[in-house]
C-alpha positions in Angstrom: 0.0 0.0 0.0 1.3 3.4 -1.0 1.5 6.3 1.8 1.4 9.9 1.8 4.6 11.7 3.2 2.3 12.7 6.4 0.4 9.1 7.5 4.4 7.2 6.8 5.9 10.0 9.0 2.9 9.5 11.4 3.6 5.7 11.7 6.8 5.8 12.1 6.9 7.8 14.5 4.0 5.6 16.3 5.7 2.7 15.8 9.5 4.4 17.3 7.5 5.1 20.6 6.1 1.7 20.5 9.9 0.5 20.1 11.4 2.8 22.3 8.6 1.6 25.0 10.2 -2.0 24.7 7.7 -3.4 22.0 9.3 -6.7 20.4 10.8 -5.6 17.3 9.1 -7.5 14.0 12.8 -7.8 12.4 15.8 -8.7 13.5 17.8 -5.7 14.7 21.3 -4.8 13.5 23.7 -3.9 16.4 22.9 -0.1 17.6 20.2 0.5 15.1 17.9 3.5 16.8 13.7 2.9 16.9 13.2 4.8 14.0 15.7 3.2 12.2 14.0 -0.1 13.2 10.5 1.5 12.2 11.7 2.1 8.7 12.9 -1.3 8.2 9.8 -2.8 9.3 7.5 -0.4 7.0 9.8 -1.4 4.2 9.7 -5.4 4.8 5.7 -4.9 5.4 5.7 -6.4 9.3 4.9 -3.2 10.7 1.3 -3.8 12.7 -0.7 -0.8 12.3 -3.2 -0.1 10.6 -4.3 2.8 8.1 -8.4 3.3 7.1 -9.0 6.0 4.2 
């Protein structure tokens, strides 16, 4: 599913929190990699568990 600029930056930043908070992450983490880093990765690999009605 394609995004606009504001609802990726608004689940990324929902899902950092989530990480930050000590959520399991979805993919395996490289060594030092920051939430939002982690975030990214799991929008891009599609494992990120929110969900976006239009």
């Amino acid at each position: 599913m394609e995004y606009t600029r504001f609802e990726e930056a608004r689940i990324l930043g929902a899902r950092a929190l989530q990480l930050a908070m000590g959520a399991p992450p979805l993919v395996k983490p490289k060594d030092g990699m920051s939430p939002l880093k982690l975030a990214t990765s799991e929008l891009e690999g599609g494992k990120i568990p929110i969900t976006v009605i239009k």
